[in-house]
N, C-alpha and C positions, 0 to 999 in steps of 0.2 A: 127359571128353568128348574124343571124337577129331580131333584138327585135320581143318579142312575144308579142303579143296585145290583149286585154279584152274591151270591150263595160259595162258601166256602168250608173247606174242610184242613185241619190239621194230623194230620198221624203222628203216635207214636209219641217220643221223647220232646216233638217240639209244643205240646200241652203244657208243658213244664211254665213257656213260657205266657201262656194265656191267664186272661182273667176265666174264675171259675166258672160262670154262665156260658164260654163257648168251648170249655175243655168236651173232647170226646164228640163232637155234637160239630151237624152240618150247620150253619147262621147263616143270616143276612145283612152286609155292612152296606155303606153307600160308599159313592167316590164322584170326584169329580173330573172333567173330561179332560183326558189328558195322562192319565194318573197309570202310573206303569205297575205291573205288579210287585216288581222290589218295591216300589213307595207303597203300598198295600201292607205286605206284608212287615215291615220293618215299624209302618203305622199302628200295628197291630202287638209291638212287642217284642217281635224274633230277628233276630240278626241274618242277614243273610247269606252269612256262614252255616250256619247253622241247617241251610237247606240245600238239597242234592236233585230235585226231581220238584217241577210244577208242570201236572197238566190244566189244561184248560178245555174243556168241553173234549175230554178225552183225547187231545193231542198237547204233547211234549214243546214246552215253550222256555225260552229266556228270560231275566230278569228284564227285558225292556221290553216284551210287550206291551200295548197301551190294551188296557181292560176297553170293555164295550157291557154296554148294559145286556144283562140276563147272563152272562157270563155264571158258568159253574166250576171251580178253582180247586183242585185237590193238591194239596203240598206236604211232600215227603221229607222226611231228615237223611242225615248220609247213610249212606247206605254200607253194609259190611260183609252183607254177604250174597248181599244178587246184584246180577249182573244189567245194570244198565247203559252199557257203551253205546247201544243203538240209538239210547234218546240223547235230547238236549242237551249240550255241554252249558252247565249254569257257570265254568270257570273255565279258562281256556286252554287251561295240562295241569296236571296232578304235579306234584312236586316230587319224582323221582328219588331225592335223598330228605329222608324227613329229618328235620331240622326246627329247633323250635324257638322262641324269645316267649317271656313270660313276664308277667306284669307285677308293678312291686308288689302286689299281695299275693305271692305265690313263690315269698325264695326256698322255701323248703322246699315244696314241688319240682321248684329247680334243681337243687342242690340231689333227690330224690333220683330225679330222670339224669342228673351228671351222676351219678354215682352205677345207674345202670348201663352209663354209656350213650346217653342221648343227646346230641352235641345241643345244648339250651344256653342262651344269652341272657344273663338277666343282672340287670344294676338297681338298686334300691332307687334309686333316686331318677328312673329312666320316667320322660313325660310322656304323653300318649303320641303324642307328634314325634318324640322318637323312636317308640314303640314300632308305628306304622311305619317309617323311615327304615328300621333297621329288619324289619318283615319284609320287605320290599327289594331293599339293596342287596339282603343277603339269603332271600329266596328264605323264609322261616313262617311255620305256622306259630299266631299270636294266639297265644294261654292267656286267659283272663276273668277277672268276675267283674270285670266291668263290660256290659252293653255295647254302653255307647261307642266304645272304640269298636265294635266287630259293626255298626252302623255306616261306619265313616265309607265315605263311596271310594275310598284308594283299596280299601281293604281287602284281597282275595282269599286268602285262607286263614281261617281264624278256627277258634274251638270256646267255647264259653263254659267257665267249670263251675258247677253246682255244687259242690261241696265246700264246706269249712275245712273239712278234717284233711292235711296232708296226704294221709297215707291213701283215704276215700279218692282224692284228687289226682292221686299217680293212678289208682288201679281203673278213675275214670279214662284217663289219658291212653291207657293202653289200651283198651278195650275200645276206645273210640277211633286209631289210630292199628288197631289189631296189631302191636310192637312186643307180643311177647316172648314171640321165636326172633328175635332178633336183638335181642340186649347182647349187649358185651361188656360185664359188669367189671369196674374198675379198671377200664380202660382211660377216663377222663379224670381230670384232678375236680373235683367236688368244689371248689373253692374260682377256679380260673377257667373250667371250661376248656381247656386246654389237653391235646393227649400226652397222655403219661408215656418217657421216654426209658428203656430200662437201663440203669447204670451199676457199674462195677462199686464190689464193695469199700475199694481202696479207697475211689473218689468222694466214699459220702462219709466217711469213716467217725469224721470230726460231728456230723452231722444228728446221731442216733444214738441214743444210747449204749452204754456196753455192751449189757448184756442182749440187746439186741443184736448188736452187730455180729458179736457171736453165735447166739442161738437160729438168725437167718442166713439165708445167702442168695436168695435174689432180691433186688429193690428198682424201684422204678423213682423218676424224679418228675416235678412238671418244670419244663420250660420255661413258664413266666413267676413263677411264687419260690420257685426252688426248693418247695416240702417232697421232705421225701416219704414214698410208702413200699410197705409191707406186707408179708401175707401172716397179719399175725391177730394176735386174739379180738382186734378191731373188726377186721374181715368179718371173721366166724360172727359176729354180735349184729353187723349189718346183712348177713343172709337170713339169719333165725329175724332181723326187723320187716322184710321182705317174705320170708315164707309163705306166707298165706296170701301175699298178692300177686307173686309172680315165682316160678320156677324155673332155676337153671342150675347151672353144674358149678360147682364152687372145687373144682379140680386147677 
C-alpha cells in the first residue's frame, strides 16, 4: 500500500522545534493508517504541550483525530492573547491556579519563580516518572529542557524552556504563562517552597544577627527550614536582579 500523505504547516514559536528544511514553510510528510495527529506531530519534534490550536482542512480538531490522506494540518502554539474558546479544547480545563514542578536542570528557575511567589516544586534528584506523577497529583505545569517528558502521553500541561540562561528562562516563563501582574514577591521561602509566616521579633531573636534585630522590625519565618527573612539589603539586591525582567512594587 502506498503511503498516504498530509501537507502541514507550523506557526510561530513552534519552528523552534523543526528541522530547518520545514521551518516557516507548508511540507509534505507521509503516515501510515491509523496514525492520529498527536502521533504526527510529536513524530515531528514538538511536544504536545507545546500546541493550543490544530485545524484540519480548516475545522478545529483534537489530538485523536486519525489523519486521512490529502489532509491539510495548520498547528498553532498557545496562544496569549486571542481568543480561542469557540474551538477545540486540545486539554480538558486550564489549570485555574498556576502552579509549577521543574525539572532538575532548572533549580535556579525554580528558586527564581519561589522568590517571586510562584508556588514551584523542585528536588534535584526528582526522576521523570515523578516529575509527571507530581504534575498530575498536584495539578502543576511541568518546566523542562527535556522533550521527551512533555511526550509522554499522561502528560497535560507542560512548557519546554529554550533557554540556558536562568534569568532568559524566568522571563520565558512569564511571558508564556502572562504571570507578571500577579507576582507576590517574597511571599515563598526560596529554599522550601513553602509560605512565609510573619513572626514577632522576641520569637527569632536568638535567630539573626544583632544588629539586625535592631535595625528591623518585621520578620517572617518558613514553616519547614525555620530561616528566617527580612526586608533588608538582600531584598533591595534581588529587585535591582529582577528589574529588567519583571516589575513590581518593592513597598
Amino acid at each position: 500500500m502506498a503511503d498516504m500523505i498530509v501537507t502541514i504547516r507550523f506557526y510561530e514559536e513552534l519552528n523552534y522545534f523543526l528541522a530547518e528544511k520545514y521551518k516557516k514553510r507548508r511540507f509534505e510528510t507521509s503516515f501510515i493508517k491509523g496514525t492520529t495527529v498527536k502521533a504526527l506531530i510529536e513524530d515531528l519534534g514538538i511536544p504536545h504541550t507545546e500546541v493550543d490550536l490544530i485545524l484540519i482542512n480548516g475545522n478545529s480538531v483534537s489530538f485523536s483525530y486519525k489523519l486521512k490522506n490529502g489532509d491539510r494540518i495548520s498547528v498553532y502554539p498557545v496562544f496569549e492573547t486571542f481568543d480561542i474558546s469557540g474551538l477545540t479544547k486540545l486539554r480538558e480545563k486550564p489549570l485555574r491556579r498556576i502552579r509549577f514542578v521543574a525539572d532538575v536542570h532548572l533549580g535556579k528557575l525554580a528558586a527564581y519563580l519561589r522568590i517571586l511567589g510562584f508556588d514551584t516544586a523542585y528536588y534535584n534528584n526528582f526522576s521523570d516518572i515523578e516529575i509527571v506523577e507530581c504534575s498530575l497529583r498536584e495539578n502543576r505545569i511541568i518546566l523542562t529542557r527535556d522533550r521527551g517528558i512533555l511526550k509522554r502521553r499522561a502528560v497535560t500541561h507542560g512548557c519546554y524552556i529554550r533557554s540556558h540562561s536562568p534569568k532568559i528562562q524566568l522571563r520565558e516563563s512569564l511571558n508564556r504563562f502572562n504571570l507578571h501582574k500577579t507576582a507576590k514577591p517574597f511571599s515563598l521561602c526560596p529554599r522550601c517552597n513553602k509560605v512565609l509566616i510573619p513572626v514577632s521579633k522576641e520569637k527569632i531573636m536568638d535567630q539573626v544577627p544583632p544588629l539586625v534585630f535592631k535595625t528591623y522590625g518585621n520578620f517572617c519565618r518558613c514553616p519547614e527550614c525555620h530561616r528566617v527573612y527580612w526586608k533588608g539589603t538582600h531584598r533591595e539586591n534581588i529587585i535591582k536582579l529582577f528589574k529588567d525582567i519583571i516589575l513590581f512594587s518593592n513597598q
